[in-house]
Backbone as a printed PyTorch tensor [residue, N CA C, xyz], in Angstrom:
tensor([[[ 19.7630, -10.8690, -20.8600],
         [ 19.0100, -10.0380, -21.7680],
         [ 19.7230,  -9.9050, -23.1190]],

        [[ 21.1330,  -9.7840, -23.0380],
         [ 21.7690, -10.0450, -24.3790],
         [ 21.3770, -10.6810, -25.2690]],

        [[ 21.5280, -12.1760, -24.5480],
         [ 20.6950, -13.0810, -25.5040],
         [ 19.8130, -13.3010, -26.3940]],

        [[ 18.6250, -12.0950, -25.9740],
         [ 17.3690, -11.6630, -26.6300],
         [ 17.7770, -11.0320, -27.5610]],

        [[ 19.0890, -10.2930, -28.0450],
         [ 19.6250,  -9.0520, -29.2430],
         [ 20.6470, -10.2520, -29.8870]],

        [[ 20.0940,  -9.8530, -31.3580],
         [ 20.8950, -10.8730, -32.2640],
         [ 21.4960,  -9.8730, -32.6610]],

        [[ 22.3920, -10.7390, -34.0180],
         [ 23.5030,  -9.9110, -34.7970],
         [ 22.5090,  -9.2940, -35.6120]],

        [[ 21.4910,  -9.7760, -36.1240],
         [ 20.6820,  -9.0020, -37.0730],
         [ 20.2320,  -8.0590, -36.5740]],

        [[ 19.9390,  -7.8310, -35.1760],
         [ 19.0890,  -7.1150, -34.4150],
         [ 20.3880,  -5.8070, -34.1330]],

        [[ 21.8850,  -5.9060, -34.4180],
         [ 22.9000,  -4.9590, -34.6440],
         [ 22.9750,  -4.9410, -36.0980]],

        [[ 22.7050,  -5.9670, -36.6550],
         [ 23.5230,  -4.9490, -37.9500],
         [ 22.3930,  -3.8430, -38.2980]],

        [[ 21.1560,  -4.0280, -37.9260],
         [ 19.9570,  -3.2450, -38.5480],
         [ 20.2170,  -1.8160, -37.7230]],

        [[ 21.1910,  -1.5880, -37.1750],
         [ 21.2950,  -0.2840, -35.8400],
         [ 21.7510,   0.4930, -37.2860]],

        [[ 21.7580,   1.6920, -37.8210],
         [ 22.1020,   2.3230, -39.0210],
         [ 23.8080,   2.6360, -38.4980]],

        [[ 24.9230,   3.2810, -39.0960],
         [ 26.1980,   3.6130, -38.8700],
         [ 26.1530,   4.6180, -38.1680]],

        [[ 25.3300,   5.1710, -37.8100],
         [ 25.8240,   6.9490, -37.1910],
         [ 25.0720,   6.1790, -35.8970]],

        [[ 24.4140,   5.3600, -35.5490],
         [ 23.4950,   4.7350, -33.9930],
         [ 25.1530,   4.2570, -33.7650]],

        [[ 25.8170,   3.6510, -34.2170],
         [ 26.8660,   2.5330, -34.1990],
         [ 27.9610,   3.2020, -33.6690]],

        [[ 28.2010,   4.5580, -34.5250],
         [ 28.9400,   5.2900, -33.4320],
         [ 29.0080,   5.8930, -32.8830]],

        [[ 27.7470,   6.0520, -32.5270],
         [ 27.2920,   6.6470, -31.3670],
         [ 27.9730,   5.6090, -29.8890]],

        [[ 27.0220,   4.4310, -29.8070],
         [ 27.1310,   3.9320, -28.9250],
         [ 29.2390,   3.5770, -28.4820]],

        [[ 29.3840,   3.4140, -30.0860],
         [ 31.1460,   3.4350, -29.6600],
         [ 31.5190,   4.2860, -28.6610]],

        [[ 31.2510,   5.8350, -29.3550],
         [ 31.8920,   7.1300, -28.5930],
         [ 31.5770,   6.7280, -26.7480]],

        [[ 29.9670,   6.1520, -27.0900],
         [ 29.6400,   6.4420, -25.5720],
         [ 30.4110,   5.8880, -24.8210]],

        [[ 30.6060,   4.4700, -25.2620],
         [ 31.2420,   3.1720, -24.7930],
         [ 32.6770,   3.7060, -24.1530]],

        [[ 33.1970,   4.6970, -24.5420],
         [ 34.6450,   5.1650, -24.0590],
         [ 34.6460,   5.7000, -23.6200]],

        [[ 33.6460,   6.3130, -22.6120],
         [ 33.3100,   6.4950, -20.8150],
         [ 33.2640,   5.6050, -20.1130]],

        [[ 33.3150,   5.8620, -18.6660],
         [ 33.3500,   5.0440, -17.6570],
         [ 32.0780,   4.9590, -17.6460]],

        [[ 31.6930,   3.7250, -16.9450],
         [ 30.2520,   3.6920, -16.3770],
         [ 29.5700,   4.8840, -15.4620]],

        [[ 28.2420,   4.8740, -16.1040],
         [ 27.4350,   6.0520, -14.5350],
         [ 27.8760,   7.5430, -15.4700]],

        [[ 28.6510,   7.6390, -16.4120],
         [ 28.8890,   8.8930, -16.6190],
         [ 27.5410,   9.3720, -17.5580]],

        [[ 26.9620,  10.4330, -17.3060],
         [ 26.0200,  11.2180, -18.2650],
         [ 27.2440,  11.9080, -19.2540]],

        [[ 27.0380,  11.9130, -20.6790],
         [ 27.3550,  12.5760, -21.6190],
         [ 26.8030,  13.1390, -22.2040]],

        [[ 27.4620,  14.7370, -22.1680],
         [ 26.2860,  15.6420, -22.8660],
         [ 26.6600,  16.0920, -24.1470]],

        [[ 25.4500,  16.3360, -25.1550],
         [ 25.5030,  15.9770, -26.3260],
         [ 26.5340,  16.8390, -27.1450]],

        [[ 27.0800,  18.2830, -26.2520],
         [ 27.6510,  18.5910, -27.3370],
         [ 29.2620,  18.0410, -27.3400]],

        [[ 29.7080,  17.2340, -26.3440],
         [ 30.4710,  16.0330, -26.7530],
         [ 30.4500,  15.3460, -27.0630]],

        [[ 29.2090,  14.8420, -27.5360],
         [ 28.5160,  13.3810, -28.3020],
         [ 29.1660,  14.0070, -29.4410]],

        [[ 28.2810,  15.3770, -29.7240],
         [ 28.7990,  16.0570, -31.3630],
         [ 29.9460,  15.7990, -31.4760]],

        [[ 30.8740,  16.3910, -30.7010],
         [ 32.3740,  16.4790, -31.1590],
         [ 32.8910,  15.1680, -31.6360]],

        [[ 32.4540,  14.5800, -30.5520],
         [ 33.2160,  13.1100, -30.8530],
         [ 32.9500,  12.1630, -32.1600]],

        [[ 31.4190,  12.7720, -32.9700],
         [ 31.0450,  11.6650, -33.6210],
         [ 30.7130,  12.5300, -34.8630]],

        [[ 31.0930,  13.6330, -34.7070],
         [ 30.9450,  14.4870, -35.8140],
         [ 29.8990,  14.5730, -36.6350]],

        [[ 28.7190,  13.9310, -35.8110],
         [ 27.2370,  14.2000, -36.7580],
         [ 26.4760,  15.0550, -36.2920]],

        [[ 26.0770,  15.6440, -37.3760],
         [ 25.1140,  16.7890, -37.6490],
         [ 23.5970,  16.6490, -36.8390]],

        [[ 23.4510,  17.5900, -35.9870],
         [ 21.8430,  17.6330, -34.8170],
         [ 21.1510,  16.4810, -36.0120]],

        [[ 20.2500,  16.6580, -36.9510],
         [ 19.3810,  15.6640, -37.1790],
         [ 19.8220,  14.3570, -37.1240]],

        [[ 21.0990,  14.2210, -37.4070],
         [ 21.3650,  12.6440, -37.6970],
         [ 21.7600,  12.0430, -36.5900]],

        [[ 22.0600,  13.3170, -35.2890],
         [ 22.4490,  12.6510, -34.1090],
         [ 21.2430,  12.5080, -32.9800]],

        [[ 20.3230,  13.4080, -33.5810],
         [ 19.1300,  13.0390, -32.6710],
         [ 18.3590,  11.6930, -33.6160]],

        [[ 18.3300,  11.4900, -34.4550],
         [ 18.1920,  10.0430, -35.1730],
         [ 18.6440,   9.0430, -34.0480]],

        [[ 20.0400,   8.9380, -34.4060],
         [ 21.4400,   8.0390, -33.4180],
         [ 20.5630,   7.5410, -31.9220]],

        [[ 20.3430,   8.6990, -31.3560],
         [ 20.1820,   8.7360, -29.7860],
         [ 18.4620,   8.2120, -29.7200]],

        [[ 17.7510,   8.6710, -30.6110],
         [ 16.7430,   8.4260, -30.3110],
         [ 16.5210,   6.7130, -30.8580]],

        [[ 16.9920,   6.0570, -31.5980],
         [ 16.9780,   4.6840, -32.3090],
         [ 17.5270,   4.0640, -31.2620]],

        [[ 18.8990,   4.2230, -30.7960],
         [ 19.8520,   3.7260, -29.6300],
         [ 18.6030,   3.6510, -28.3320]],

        [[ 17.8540,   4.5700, -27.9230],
         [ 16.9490,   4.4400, -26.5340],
         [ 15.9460,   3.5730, -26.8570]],

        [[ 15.2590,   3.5310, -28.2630],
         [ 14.2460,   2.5500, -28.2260],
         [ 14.5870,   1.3550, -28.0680]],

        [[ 15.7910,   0.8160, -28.8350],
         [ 16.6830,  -0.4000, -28.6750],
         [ 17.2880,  -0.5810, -27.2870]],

        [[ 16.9900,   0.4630, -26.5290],
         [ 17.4220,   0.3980, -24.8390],
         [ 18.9150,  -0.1970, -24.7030]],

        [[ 19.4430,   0.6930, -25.8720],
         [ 20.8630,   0.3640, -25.3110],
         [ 21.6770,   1.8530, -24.8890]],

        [[ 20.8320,   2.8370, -24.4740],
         [ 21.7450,   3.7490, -24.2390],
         [ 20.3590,   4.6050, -23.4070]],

        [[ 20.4520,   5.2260, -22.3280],
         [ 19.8260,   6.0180, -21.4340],
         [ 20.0390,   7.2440, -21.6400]],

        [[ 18.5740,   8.2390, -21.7580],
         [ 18.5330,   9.4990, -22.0610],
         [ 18.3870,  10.2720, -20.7460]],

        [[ 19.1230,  11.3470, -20.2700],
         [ 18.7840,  12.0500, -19.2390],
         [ 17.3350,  12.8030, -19.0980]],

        [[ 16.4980,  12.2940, -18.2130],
         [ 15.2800,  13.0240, -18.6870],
         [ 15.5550,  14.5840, -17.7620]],

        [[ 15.3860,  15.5980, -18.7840],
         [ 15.4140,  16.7030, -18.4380],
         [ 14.7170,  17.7210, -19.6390]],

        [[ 14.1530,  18.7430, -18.8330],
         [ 13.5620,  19.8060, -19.6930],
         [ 14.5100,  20.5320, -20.3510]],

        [[ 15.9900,  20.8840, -20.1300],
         [ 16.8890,  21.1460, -20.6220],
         [ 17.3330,  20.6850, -21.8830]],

        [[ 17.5220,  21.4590, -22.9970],
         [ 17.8680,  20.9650, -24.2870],
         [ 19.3820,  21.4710, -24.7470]],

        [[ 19.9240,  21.0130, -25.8830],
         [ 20.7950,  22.2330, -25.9350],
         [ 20.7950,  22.6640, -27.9800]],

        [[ 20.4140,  23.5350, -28.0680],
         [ 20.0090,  24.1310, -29.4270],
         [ 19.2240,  22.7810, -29.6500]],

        [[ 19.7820,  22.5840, -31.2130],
         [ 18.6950,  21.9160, -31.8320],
         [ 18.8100,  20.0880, -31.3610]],

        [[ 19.3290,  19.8810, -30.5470],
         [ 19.2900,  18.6000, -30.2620],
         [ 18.0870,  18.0760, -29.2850]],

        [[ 17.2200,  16.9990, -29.5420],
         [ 16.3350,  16.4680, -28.5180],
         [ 16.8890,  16.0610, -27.1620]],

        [[ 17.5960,  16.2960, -27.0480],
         [ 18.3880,  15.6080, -25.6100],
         [ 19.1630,  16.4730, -25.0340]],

        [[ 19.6820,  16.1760, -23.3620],
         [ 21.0270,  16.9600, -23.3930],
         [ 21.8750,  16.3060, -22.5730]],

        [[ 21.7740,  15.1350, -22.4030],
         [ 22.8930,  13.8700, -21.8660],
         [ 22.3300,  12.7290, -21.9370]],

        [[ 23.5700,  12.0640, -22.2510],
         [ 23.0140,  10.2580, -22.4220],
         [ 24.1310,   9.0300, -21.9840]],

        [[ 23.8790,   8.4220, -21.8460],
         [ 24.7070,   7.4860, -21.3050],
         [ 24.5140,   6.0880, -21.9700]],

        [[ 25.5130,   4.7030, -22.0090],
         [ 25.5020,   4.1640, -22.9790],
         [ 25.1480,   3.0920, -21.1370]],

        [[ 24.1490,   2.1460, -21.3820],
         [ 23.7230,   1.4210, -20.2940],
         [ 24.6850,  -0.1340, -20.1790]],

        [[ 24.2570,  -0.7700, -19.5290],
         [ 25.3030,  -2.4550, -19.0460],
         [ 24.6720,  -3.0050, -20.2110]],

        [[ 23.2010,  -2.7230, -20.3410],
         [ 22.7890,  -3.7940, -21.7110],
         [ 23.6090,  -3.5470, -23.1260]],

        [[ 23.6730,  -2.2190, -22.9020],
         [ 24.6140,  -1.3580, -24.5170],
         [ 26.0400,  -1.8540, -24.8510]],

        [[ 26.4110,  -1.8460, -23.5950],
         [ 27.8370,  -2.3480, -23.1380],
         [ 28.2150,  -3.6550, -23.6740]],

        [[ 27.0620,  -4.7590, -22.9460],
         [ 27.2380,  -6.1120, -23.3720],
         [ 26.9790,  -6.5950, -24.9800]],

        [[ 25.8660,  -5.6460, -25.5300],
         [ 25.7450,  -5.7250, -27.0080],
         [ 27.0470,  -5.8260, -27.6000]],

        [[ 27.3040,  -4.2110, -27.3530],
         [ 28.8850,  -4.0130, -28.3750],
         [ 29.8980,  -4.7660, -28.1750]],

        [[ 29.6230,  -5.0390, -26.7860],
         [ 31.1340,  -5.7970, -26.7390],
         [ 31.2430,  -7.6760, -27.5630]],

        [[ 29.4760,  -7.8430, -27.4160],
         [ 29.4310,  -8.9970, -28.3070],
         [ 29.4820,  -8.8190, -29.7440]],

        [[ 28.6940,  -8.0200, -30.3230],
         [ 28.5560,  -8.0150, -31.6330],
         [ 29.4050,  -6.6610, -32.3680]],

        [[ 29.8770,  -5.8670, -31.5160],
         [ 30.3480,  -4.6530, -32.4040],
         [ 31.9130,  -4.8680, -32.5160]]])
């Protein structure tokens, strides 16, 4: 499936998607991360990180916990960076 994601198809990910998926990337696999360690780690502000997370899931490189649970102003409240996300970055990032 890699194969199908070019470099163009990363460089077009904006910088705050980019480190997003970094931060995630420095969990173990299977781990849910919840967002207000996403925050800490990536130091972006609720809109630009629900941007990040929500661009990152359409590109299906990072899994959203589906839950009714939010936490303040963020659309989400754990996410995880998937094997496809994994293999991206580790090719192109």
């Amino acid at each position: 499936m890699v194969e199908d994601f070019e470099q163009d198809d990363f460089d077009m990910l904006d910088q705050s998607a980019k480190r997003v998926l970094v931060v995630l990337s420095q969990f173990e696999k299977g781990l849910l991360v919840k967002v207000d360690l996403v925050h800490r780690k990536t130091g972006l502000m609720p809109e630009g990180l629900n941007d990040a997370v929500r661009h990152l899931s359409k590109s299906q490189l990072i899994d959203i916990l589906e839950t009714p649970k939010r936490m303040g102003p963020y659309e989400f409240y754990a996410v995880e960076i998937n094997d496809f996300g994994r293999e991206v970055l580790a090719k192109f990032g």
